[in-house]
C-alpha positions as CSV (number, residue, x, y, z in Angstrom):
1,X,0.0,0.0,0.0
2,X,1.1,3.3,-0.8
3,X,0.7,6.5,0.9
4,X,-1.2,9.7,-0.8
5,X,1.3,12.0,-0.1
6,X,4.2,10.1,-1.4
7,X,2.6,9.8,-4.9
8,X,1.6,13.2,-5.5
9,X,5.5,13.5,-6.0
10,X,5.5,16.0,-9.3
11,X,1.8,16.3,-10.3
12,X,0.6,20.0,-10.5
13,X,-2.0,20.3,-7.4
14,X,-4.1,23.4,-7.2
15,X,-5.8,22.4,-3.4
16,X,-6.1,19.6,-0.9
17,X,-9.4,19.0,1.3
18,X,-8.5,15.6,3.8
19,X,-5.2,14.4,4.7
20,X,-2.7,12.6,2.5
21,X,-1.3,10.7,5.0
22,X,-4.4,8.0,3.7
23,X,-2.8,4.8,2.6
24,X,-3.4,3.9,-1.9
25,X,-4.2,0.5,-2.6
26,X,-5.1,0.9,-6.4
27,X,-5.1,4.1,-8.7
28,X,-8.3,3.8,-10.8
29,X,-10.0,6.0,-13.4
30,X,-13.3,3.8,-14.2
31,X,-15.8,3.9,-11.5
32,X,-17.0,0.3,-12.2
33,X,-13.6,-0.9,-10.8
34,X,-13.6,1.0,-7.9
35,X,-12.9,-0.8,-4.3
36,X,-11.7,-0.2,-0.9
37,X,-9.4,2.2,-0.4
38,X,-8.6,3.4,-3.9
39,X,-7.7,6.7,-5.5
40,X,-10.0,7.4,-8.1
41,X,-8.9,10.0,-11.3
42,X,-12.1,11.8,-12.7
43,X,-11.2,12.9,-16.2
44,X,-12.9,14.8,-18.7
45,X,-13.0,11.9,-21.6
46,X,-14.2,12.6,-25.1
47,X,-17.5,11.2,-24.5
48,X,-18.1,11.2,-21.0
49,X,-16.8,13.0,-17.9
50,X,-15.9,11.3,-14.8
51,X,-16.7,13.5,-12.6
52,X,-20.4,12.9,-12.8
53,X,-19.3,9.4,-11.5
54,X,-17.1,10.9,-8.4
55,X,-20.1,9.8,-5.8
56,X,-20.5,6.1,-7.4
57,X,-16.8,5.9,-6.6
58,X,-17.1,7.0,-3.2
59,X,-20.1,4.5,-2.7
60,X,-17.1,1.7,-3.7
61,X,-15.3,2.6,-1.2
62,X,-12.5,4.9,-2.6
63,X,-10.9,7.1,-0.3
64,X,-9.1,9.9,-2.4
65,X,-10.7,11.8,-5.5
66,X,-8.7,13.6,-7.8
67,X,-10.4,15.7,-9.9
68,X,-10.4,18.9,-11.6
69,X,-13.6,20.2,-9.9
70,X,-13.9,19.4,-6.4
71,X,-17.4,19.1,-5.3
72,X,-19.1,21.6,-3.2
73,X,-20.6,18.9,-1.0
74,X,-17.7,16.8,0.2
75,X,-17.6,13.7,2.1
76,X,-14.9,14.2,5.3
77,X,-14.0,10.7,5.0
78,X,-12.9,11.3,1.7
79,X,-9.2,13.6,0.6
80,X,-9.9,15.8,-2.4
81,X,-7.5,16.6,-4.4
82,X,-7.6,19.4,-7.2
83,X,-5.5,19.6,-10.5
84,X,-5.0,21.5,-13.6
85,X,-5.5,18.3,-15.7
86,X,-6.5,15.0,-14.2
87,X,-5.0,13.0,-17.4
88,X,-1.9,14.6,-16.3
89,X,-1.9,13.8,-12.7
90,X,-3.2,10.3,-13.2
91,X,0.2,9.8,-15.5
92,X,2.1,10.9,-13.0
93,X,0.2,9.4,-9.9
94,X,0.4,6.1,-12.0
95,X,4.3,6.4,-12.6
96,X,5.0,7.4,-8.3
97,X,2.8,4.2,-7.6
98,X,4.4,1.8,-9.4
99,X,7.6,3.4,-7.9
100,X,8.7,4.8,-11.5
101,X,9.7,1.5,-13.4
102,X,10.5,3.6,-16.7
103,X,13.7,5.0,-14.5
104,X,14.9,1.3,-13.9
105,X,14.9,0.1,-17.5
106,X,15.8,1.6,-20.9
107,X,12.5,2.9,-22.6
108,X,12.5,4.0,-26.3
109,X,9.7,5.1,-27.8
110,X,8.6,5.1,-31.1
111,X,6.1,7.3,-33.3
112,X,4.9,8.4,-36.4
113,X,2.1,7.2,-38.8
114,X,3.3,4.3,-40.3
115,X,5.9,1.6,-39.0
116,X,5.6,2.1,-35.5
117,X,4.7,-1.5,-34.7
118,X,7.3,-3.2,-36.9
119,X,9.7,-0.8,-35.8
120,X,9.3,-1.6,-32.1
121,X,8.6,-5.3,-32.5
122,X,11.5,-6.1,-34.5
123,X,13.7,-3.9,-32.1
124,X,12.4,-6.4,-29.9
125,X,12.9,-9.2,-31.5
126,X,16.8,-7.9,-32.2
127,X,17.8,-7.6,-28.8
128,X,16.0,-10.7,-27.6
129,X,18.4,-12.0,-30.4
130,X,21.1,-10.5,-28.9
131,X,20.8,-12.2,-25.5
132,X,19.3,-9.6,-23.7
133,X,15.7,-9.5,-21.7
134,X,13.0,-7.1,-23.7
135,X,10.0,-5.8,-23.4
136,X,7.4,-4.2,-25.8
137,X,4.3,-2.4,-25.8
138,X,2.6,-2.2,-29.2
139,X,-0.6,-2.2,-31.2
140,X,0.2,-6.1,-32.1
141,X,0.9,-7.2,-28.1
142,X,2.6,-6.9,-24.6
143,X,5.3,-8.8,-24.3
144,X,7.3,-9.2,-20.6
145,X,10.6,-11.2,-21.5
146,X,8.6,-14.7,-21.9
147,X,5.6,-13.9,-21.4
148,X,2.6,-12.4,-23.7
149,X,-0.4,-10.2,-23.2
150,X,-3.1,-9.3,-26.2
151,X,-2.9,-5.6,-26.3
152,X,-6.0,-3.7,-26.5
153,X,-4.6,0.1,-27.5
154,X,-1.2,1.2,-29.3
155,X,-0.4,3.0,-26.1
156,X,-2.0,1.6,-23.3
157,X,-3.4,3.8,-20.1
158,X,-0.9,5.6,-18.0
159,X,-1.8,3.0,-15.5
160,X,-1.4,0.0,-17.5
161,X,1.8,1.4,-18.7
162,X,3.6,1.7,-15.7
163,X,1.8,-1.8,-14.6
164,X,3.5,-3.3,-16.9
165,X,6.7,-1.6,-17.2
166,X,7.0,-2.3,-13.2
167,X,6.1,-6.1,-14.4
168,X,9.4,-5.3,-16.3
169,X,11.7,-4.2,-13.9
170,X,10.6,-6.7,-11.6
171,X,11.6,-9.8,-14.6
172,X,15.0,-8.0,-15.1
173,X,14.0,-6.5,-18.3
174,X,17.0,-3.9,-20.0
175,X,15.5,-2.6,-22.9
176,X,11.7,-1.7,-23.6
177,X,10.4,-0.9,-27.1
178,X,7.6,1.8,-27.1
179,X,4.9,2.0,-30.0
180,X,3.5,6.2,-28.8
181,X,0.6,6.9,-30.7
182,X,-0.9,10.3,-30.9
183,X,-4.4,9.9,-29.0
184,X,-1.8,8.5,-25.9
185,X,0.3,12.2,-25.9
186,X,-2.8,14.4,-26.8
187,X,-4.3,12.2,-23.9
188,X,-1.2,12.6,-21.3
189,X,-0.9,8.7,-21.3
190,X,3.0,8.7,-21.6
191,X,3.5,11.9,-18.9
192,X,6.0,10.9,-16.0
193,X,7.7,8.7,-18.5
194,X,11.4,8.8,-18.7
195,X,12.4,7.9,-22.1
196,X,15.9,7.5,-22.9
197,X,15.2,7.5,-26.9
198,X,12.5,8.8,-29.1
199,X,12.3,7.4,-33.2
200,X,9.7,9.5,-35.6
201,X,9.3,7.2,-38.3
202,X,7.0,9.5,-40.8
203,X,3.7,11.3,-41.2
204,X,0.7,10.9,-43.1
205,X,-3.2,11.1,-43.2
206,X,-4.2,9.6,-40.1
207,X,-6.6,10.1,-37.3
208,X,-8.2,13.1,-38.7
209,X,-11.7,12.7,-36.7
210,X,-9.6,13.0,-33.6
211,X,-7.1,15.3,-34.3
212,X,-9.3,17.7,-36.9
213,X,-6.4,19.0,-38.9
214,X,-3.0,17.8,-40.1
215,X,-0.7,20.6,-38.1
216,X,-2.5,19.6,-34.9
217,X,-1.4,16.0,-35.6
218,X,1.9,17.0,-36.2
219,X,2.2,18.8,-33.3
220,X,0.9,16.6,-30.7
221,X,3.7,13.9,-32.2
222,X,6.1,17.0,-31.6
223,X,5.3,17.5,-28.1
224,X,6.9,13.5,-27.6
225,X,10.4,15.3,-29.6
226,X,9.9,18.6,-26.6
227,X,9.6,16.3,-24.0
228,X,12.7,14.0,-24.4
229,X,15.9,14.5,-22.1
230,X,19.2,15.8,-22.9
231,X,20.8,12.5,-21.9
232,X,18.4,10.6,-24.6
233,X,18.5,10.4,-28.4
234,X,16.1,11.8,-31.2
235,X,16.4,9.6,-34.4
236,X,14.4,10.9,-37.3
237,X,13.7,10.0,-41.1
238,X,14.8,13.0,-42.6
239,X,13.5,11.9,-46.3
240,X,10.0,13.2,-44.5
241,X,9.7,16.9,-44.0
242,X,8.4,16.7,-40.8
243,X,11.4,15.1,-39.3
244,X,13.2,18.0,-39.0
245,X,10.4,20.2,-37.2
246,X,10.4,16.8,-34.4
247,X,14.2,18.3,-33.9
248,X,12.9,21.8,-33.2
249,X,13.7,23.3,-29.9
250,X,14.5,19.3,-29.1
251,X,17.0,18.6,-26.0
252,X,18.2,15.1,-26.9
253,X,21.1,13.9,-29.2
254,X,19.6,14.6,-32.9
255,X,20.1,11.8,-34.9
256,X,18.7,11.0,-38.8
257,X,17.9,8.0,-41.4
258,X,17.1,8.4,-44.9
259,X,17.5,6.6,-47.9
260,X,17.1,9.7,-50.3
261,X,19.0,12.5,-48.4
262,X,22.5,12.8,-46.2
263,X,21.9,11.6,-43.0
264,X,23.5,9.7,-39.9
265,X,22.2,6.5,-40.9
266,X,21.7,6.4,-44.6
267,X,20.1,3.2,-46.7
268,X,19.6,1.9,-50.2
269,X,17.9,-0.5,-51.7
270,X,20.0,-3.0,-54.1
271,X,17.6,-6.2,-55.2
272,X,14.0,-6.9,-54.2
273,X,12.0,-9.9,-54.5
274,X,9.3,-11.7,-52.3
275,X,12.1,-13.6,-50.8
276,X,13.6,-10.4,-49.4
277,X,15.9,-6.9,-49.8
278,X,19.6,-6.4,-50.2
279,X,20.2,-3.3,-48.7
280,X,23.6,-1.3,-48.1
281,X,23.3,-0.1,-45.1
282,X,26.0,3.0,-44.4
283,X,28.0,1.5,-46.9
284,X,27.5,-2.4,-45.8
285,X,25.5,-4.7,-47.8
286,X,23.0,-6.9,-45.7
287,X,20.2,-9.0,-47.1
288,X,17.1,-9.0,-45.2
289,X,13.9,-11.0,-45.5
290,X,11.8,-8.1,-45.5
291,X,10.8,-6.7,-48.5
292,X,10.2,-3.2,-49.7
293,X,10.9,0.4,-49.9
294,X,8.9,1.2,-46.6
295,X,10.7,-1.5,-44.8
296,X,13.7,-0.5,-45.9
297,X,13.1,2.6,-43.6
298,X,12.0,0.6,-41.0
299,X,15.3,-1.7,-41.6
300,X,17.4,1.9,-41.1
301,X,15.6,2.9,-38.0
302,X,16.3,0.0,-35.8
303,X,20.0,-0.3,-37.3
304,X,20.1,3.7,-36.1
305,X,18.7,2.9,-32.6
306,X,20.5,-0.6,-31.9
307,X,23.6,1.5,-32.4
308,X,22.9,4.2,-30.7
309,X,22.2,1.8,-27.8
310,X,25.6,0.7,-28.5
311,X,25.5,-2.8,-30.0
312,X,28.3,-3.3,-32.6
313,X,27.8,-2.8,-36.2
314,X,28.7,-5.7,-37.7
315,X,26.2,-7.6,-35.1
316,X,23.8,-5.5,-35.5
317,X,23.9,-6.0,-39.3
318,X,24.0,-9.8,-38.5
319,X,20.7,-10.0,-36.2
320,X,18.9,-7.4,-39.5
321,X,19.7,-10.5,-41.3
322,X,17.7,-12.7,-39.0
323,X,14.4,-10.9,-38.5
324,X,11.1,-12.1,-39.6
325,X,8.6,-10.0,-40.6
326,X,5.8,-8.8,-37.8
327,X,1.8,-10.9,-37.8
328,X,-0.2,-8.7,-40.6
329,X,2.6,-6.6,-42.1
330,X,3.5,-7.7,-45.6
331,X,2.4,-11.4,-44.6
332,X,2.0,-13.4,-47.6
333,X,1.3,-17.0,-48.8
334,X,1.3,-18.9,-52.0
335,X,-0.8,-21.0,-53.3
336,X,-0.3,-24.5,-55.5
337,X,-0.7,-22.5,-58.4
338,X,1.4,-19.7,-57.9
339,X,-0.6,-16.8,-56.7
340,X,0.5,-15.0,-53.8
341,X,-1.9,-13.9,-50.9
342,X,-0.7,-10.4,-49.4
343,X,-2.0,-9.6,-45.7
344,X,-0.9,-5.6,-44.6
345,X,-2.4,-4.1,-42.1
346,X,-2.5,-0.6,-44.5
347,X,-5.0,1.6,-43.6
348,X,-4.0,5.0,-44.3
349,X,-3.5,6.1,-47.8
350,X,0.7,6.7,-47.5
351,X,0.5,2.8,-46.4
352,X,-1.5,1.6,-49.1
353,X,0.7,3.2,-51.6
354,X,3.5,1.8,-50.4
355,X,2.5,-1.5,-50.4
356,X,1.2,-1.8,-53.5
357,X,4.5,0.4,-55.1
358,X,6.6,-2.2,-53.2
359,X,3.9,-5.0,-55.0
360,X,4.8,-3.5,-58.5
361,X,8.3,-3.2,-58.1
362,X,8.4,-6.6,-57.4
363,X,6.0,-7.7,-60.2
364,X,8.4,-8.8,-62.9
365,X,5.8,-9.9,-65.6
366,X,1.9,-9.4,-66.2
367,X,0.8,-10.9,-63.0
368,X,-2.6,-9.1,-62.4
369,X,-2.3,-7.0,-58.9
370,X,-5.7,-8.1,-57.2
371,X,-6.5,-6.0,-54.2
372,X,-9.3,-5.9,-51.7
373,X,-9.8,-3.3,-49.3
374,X,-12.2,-0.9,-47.1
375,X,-12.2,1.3,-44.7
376,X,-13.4,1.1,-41.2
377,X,-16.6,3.0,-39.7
378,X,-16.7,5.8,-37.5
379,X,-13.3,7.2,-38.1
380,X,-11.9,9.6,-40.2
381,X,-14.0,10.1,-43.8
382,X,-11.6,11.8,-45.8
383,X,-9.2,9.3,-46.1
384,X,-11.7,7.0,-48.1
385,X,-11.2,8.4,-51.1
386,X,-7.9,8.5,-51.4
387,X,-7.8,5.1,-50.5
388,X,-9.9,4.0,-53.3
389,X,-8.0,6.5,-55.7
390,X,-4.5,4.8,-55.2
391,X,-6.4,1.0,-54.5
392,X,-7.5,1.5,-58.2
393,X,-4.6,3.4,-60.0
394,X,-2.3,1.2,-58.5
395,X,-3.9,-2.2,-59.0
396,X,-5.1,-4.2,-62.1
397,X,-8.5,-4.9,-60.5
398,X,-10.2,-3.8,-57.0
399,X,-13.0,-5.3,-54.9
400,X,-14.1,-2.7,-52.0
401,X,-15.5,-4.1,-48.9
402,X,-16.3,-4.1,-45.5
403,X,-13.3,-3.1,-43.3
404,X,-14.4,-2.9,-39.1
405,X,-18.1,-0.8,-40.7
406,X,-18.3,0.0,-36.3
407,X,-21.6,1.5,-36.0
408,X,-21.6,2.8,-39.8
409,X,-23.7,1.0,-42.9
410,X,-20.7,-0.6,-44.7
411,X,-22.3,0.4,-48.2
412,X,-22.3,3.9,-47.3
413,X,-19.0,3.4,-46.6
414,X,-17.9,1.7,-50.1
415,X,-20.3,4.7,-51.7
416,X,-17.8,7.5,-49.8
417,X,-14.8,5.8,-51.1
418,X,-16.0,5.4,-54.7
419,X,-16.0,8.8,-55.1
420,X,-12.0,8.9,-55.3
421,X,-12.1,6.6,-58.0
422,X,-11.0,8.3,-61.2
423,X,-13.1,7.9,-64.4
424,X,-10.6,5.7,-66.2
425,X,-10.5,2.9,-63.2
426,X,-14.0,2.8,-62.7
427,X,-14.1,-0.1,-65.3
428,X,-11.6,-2.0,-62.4
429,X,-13.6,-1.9,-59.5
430,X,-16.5,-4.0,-58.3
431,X,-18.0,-3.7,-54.9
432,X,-18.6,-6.6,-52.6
433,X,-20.0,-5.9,-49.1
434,X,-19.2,-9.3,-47.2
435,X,-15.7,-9.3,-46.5
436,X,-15.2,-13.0,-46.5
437,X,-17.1,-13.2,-50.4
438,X,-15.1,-10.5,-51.2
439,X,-11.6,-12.4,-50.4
440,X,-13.3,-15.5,-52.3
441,X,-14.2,-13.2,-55.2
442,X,-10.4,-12.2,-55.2
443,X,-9.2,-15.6,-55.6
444,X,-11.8,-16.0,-58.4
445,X,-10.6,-13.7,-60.6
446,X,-6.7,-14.4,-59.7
447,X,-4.5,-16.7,-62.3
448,X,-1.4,-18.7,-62.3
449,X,1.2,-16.0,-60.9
450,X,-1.1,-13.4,-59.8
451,X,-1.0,-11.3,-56.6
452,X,-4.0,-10.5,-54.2
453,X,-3.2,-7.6,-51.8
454,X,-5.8,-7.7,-48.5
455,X,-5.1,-4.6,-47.3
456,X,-6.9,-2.8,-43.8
457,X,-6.8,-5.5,-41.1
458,X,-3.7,-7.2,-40.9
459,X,-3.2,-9.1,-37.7
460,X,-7.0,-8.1,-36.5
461,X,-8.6,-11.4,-35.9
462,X,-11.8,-9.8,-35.9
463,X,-14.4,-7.8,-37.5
464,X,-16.4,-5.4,-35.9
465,X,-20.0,-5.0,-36.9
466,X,-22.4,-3.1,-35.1
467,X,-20.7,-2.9,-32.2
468,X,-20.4,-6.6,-31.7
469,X,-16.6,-8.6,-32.8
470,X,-16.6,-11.8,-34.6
471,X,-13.9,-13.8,-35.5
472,X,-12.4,-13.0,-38.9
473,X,-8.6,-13.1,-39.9
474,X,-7.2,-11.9,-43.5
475,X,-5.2,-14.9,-43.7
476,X,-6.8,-17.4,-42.7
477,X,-9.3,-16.5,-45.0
478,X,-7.1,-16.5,-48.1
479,X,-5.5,-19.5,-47.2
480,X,-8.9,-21.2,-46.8
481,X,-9.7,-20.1,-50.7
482,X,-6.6,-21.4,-52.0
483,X,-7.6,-24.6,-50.4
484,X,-10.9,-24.7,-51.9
485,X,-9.5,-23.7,-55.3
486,X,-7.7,-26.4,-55.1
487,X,-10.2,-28.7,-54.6
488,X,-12.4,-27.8,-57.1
């Protein structure tokens, strides 16, 4: 049990009602989870504010409220405490209760709009290579040097977070790789964190419905660059313009990868196939088995950070060598009569470009490029037609589908994406609303040598449809129509 006064170490407080010599045994922000003795964060969410639930957490039992409005009628069993931002407080609450585990391993984080999770998990995967005990916290999973937890967000809540980083420290974890997204800085998840390296892979159109416009996306990844040490690292793809403002009035060692422009750590791209890359890597050739131009990036970022961490060169270009490619990220199979089945988790239209670039760079005859895709419900609309516009520019024939439709009717969804299709590619299109038929119709269409590209879900193994999940994986899917073309 922890005492009150002991974990307010840091956090902004604006007044105290009650004593803070009261004894902590949980730090909790939903009501529902609320029990004796707890310290309950009301925040102001983006759908529902929790102070209207301070009393219900009282009822529970919890003996400290922190809130940003302390109500007028106050139980004197109860300590109030008042703060600027309760987000804010509960980061840092969170971080003093778990005793500050980020301190007592090395934490880099990673963030940008595309490649943050193969970035982190194969930084993962490198050092676990390299004898030494990891951790990770991405979109994909959790992982605590043996042991595995499904994740649930990119960046988990402050209190999770520190749960698990604790978890960490306690399992003699060294190194923990970071996937930051945008929603967890705009929402103060990653405050109180000490992060001894920061990577900012690239930006794109992404999370407009939350963010509203493109500079205030840019900016919130920014304020992750503002916050980082002196005695940490910034490593940056320069080839994107917005590197450089990450490294604006940024403390920690700058640091850059490109593969078009000079940098630190510098990249290019020799042979590619759908066996793998050969890549020259500041001068050194290394083949790898992933496989395109985005990866490529990806490739240079973790060489940057594992030697900035201060593995050896030639080792590092060794364990490069050795990494498979991460669930739902350029995941393909082949079927007995030579088509190929691409899974990739694209979903923004930068992703779905490269993808199906890397695809036709690859292509080396008149393989038809067969790709399915949608996009999901309830998030940003302006990305779906673009997505549509480079699906069908890009590809020899398209079938739109469902994606996650959420709460939205999937055919209104196809309908908004169809507008981005230019006159000329209308004749490649077709519209198929089940996702499952829409796979099947893929395969139908493919021939000897072909490529179907599912693009959008990735490693999901799920579809969400009106609010309830069912189970539905990419994959398994195509793998179960190769079978039954088989048969038939």
């Amino acid at each position: 049990m922890k005492r009150l006064k002991d974990i307010l170490y840091k956090v902004s407080v604006n007044s105290i009602f009650g004593s803070t010599d009261v004894g902590i045994n949980e730090v909790i922000f939903d009501s529902r989870k609320v029990g004796d003795k707890d310290l309950f964060v009301a925040q102001r969410g983006v759908s529902v504010d929790g102070h209207l639930f301070i009393d219900k957490a009282i009822l529970s039992g919890a003996s400290v409220i922190v809130c940003e409005k302390t109500p007028e009628a106050k139980d004197e069993r109860v300590t109030y405490v008042e703060v600027d931002n309760s987000s804010s407080a509960l980061a840092i609450i969170s971080a003093n209760f778990y005793e500050n585990p980020s301190k007592k391993l090395k934490l880099i984080g990673v963030t940008g709009t595309n490649g943050k999770t193969t970035i982190a998990t194969l930084l993962c995967q490198l050092f676990k290579k390299a004898e030494f005990k990891v951790g990770l916290l991405s979109t994909v999973k959790v992982v605590v040097n043996a042991k595995e937890y499904k994740a649930t967000h990119t960046t988990p809540d402050s209190v999770m977070i520190n749960r698990y980083l604790a978890e960490m420290v306690e399992g003699g974890v060294e190194y923990c790789f970071m996937e930051v997204s945008s929603h967890g800085i705009h929402q103060k998840r990653t405050e109180g964190l000490e992060f001894i390296g920061g990577v900012f892979t690239n930006l794109s159109h992404d999370h407009l419905d939350y963010h509203e416009t493109f500079a205030e996306y840019r900016d919130v990844k920014k304020e992750f660059f503002d916050s980082l040490p002196k005695t940490s690292f910034a490593l940056v793809n320069i080839d994107d313009k917005n590197g450089q403002i990450m490294l604006q009035n940024c403390k920690a060692n700058k640091q850059t990868y490109a593969l078009k422009t000079l940098a630190d750590f510098k990249a290019k791209v020799l042979e590619k196939s759908f066996s793998g890359s050969l890549l020259t890597v500041n001068g050194v050739e290394v083949w790898t088995k992933l496989i395109g131009v985005f990866n490529a990036y990806n490739l240079l970022a973790i060489y940057g950070v594992a030697n900035l961490l201060g593995l050896e060169k030639i080792e590092i270009l060794r364990l490069l060598s050795d990494l498979e490619s991460v669930s739902g990220r350029f995941q393909y199979t082949v079927s007995d009569d030579r088509v190929t089945g691409i899974v990739d988790y694209a979903h923004t239209p930068d992703a779905l470009r490269n993808v199906l670039q890397t695809v036709n760079d690859i292509r080396t005859g008149n393989e038809q490029v067969i790709t399915v895709v949608g996009c999901g419900g309830d998030r940003d609309k302006t990305k779906r037609p673009k997505m549509a516009h480079i699906a069908s520019q890009l590809s020899t024939q398209v079938v739109f589908t469902s994606d996650n439709p959420r709460t939205e009717d999937p055919q209104v969804i196809i309908d908004e994406m169809e507008v981005g299709v230019a006159a000329e590619n209308y004749k490649k299109t077709l519209s198929v609303l089940d996702r499952r038929q829409a796979i099947k119709t893929a395969c139908k269409l493919s021939k000897p040598g072909d490529i179907i590209l599912i693009a959008g879900k990735g490693h999901e193994n799920y579809q969400e449809i009106n609010g309830e999940r069912s189970h539905f994986d990419d994959l398994e899917e195509v793998i179960n129509c190769f079978n039954q073309l088989k048969k038939s």
